[in-house]
N, C-alpha and C positions, 0 to 999 in steps of 0.2 A: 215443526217445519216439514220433516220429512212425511208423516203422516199425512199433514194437511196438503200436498202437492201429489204425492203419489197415493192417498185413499183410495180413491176411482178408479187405479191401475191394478189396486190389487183385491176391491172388490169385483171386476171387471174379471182377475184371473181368475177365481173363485168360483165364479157362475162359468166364465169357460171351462175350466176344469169340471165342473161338475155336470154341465149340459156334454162334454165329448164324454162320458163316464156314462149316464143314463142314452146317450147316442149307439156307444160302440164299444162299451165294456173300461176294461184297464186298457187293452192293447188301444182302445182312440186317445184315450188320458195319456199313452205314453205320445202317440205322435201330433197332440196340440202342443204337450211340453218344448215337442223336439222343435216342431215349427216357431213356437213362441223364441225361444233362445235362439234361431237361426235369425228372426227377424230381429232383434235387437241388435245381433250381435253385426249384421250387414248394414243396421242403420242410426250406431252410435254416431259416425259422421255427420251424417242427415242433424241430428240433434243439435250438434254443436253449433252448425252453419245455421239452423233457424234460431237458434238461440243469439249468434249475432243480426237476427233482423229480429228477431221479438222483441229484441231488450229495447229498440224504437220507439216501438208501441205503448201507448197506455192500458191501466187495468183491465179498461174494457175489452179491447182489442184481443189482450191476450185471455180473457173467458171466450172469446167467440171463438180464437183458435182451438180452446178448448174440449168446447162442445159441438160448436160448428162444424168446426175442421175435423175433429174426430170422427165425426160422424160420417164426414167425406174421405177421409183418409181408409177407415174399415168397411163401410158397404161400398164407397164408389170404389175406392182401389182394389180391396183386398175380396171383394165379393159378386160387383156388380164388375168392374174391367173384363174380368178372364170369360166373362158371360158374352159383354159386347162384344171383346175380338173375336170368339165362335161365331157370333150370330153374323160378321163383315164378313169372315175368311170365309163362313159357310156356306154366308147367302142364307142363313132359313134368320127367321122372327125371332124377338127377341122370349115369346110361348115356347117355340120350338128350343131354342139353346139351353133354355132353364132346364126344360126336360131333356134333353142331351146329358145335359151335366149329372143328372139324376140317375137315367137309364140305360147308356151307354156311356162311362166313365172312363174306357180307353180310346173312345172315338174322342170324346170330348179333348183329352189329356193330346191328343195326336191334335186335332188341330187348334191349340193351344200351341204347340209348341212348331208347327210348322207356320205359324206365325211370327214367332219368334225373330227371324230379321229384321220385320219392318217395326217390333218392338225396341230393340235393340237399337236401329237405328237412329230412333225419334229419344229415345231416352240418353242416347250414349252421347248424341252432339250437343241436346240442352245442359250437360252435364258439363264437358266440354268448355261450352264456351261460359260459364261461371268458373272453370278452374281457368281458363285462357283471360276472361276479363281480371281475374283476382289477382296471377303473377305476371300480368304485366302492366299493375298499378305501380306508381312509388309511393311505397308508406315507409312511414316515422320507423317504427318499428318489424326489423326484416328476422326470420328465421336464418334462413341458410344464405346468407349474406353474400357466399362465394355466386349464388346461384341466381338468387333473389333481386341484386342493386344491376347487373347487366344485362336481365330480363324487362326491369323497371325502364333503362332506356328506351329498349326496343316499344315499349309500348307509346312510346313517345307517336311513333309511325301510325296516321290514321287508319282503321279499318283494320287493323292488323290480325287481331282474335280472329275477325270475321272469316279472312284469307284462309288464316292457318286451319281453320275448323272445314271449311271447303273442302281444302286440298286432300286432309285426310278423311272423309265424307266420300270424296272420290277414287282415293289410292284403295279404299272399300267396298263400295259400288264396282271398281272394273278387276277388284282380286276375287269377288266373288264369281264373274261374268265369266273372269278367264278359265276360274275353277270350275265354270258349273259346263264351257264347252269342253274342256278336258276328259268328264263323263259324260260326254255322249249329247250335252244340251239339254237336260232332263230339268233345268231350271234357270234356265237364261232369262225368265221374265223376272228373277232375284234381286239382278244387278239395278233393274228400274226401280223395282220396289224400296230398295235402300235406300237409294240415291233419293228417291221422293219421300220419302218417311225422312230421312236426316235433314231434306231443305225442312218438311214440317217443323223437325226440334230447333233447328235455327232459325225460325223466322216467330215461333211460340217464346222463343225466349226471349228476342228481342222485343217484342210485340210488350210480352208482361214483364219484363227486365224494365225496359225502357218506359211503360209507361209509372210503373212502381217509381221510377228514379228520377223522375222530371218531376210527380208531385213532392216527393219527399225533399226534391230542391227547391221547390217552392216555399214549402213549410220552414225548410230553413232561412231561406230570404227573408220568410214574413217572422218570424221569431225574430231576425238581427233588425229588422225593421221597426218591432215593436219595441225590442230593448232601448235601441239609438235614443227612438220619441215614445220614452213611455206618457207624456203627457198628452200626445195624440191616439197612441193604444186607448186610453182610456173611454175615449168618446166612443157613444154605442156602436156605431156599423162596425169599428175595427174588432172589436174581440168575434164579430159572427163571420168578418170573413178571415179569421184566423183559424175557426171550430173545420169550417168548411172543409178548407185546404187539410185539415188535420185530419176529415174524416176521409178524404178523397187519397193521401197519401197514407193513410192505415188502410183502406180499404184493398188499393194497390199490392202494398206491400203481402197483405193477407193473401190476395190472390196469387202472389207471384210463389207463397209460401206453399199451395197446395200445389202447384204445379213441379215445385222445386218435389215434395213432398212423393207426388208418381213419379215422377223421373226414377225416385232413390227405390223405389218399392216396385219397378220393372225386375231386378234382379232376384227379390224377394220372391216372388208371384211364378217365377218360372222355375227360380230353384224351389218352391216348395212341391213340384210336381215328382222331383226325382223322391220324396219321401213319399207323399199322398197324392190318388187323384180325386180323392173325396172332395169333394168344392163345397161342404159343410168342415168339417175338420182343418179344412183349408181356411177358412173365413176365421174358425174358432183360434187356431194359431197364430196366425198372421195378424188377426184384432187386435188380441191381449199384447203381441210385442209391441203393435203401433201404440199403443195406449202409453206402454212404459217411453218409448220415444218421444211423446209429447210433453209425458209428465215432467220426464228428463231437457225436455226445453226449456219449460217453465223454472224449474231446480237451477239450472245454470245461472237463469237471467237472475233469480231471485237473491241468489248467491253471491253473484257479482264474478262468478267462477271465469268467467272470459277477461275481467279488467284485473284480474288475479293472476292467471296464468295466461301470461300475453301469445305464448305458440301456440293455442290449442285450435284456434281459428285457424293458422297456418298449416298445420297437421289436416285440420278435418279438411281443405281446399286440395290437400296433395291426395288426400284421400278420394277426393271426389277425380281428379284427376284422375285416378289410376283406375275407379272404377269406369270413368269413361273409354278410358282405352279398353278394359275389359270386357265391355258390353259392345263396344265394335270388334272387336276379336271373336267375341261368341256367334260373332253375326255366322262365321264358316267355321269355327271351331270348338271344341266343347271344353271348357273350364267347370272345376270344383268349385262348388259354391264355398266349399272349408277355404280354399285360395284368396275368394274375392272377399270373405268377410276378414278375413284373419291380414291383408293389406292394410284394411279399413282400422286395424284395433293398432299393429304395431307401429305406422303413422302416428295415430294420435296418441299414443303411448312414448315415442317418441319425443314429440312434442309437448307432451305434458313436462319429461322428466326434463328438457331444455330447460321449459319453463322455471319448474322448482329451482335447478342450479342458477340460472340469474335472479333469481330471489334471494338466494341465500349470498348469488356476490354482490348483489347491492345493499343488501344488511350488512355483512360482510362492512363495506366500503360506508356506510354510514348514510346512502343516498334513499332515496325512495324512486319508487318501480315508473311513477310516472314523469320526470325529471331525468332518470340516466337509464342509460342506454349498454345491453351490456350485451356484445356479438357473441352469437350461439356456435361451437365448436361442433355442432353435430355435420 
């Protein structure tokens, strides 16, 4: 099982490894390794939360995320992204930027990273408002129950997420404004730029949020539908306009996955500059860890590892939280990337070991995990 899901990740490391080796000696061999474990290690969250939208999906679905998605996830993220934002912040073509990257490698790397706001922005609010839509749902099943069931009301209140993702959108936009007149004005067009990058991540999410979740409620309509009259399912048109809907609410979801998927790999892309600006070495580390990050999606769903350890979903959401306050943060300030991955690990570490102890008290108690209900003491 393990082979057969993670094969491709680690024939995938293998040729990375050995293309950064005939690239740039041992010394590149050492910093794909270092990029590869940075990226994993900042996008175990990322896996857990797509593994709660794959396990949706059918077979098919999840080979496209596989192949498809991978393919989008390491050239468009981790290869082609940091190329386009040169070639917008620089104004030159997208000829010119490739050769930038190539020929001038701290020109490249500077404006790479004096980008970095309106990256930030757009990643840190789509981020955001998936941890703001998540804890102020009421589910069955609550982590931090103290925190969790009086959050649950509030979201009772319509548009609520929407508000609260605004507000702090803008207490960021006019701290950066205020900061940038303090020195002198040297970048007073920042506070725009934020401001309009973070409506972009709020209105992308909502856009592919919402359209992913209007088909996927349809498909569930049309399943309870077909259960009721399975004797009217049976007649020809109903099973193709069942496929339909199915293909339309995977398709959704798949796109809502790669979106989700840059949001998480904004932090990756710009922390890997502080090791390399090689944007070859860069592509080779950063591939090989997304690769393990998909594998490891697929491993959960297959596993049943989410319907097993009920907090890990809970964990990987406070995680994505925290990295969105972190990526609005970095907007004016500089954070360790060792900070923002090592949030990501002791969250879901957290909530794993929740997990295990209400398992062992509903063994314990004789019940089973999907029946009783047992509040987390963390």
């Amino acid at each position: 099982m393990v082979l057969k899901t993670f094969g491709w990740s680690f024939a995938v490391t293998a040729l990375g490894l050995v293309a950064a080796i005939l690239f740039g000696g041992w010394t590149a061999f050492g910093i794909v390794a270092i990029l590869s474990i940075l990226e994993i290690s900042l996008s175990f969250d990322n896996a857990v939360v797509n593994a709660g939208i794959l396990k949706k999906m059918n077979a098919f679905w999840q080979k496209i995320f596989l192949t498809i998605g991978i393919l989008i996830a390491v050239f468009g993220m981790r290869l082609v992204f940091p190329v386009v934002i040169v070639a917008i912040s620089a104004q030159l073509g997208p000829i010119e930027a490739v050769d930038l990257a190539f020929s001038d490698k701290d020109q490249y790397q500077q404006l790479v990273t004096d980008a970095h706001p309106s990256i930030a922005a757009f990643g840190g609010m789509f981020l955001l408002m998936i941890f703001l839509d998540f804890v102020f749902e009421d589910r069955e099943i609550k982590w931090l129950t103290w925190l969790e069931r009086p959050l649950s009301k509030l979201g009772k209140v319509d548009m609520l997420s929407v508000c609260i993702a605004l507000i702090v959108l803008l207490i960021a936009s006019l701290t950066v404004g205020a900061n940038a007149h303090q020195h002198g004005g040297l970048h007073v067009d920042k506070a725009e730029t934020v401001l309009l990058a973070g409506i972009g991540g709020l209105i992308t999410y909502m856009i592919v949020g919402g359209l992913s979740g209007y088909f996927e409620d349809k498909l569930e309509e049309e399943e309870e539908r077909e259960h009721e009259e399975e004797e009217k399912a049976a007649r020809a048109g109903k099973p193709r306009t069942a496929v339909a809907m199915a293909g339309k609410a995977a398709f959704f979801m798949f796109l809502y996955l790669e979106v989700l998927d840059a949001s998480f790999s904004f932090d990756g892309v710009i922390g890997a500059f502080a090791i390399t600006n090689d944007i070859v070495l860069m592509a080779l580390g950063l591939g090989i860890g997304a690769m393990y990050v998909r594998s490891l999606t697929v491993y959960l769903v297959r596993q049943g590892t989410l319907d097993e350890y009920v907090y890990l979903e809970h964990g990987a959401h406070y995680a994505i939280g925290a990295l969105a306050a972190l990526l609005l943060i970095t907007i004016q300030y500089e954070i360790n990337e060792i900070i923002t991955g090592l949030i990501g690990v002791v969250l879901i570490g957290a909530s794993f070991w929740s997990s295990v102890r209400r398992n062992k008290a509903i063994a314990a108690a004789g019940g089973t995990p999907e029946k009783t209900e047992v509040s987390s003491g963390v």
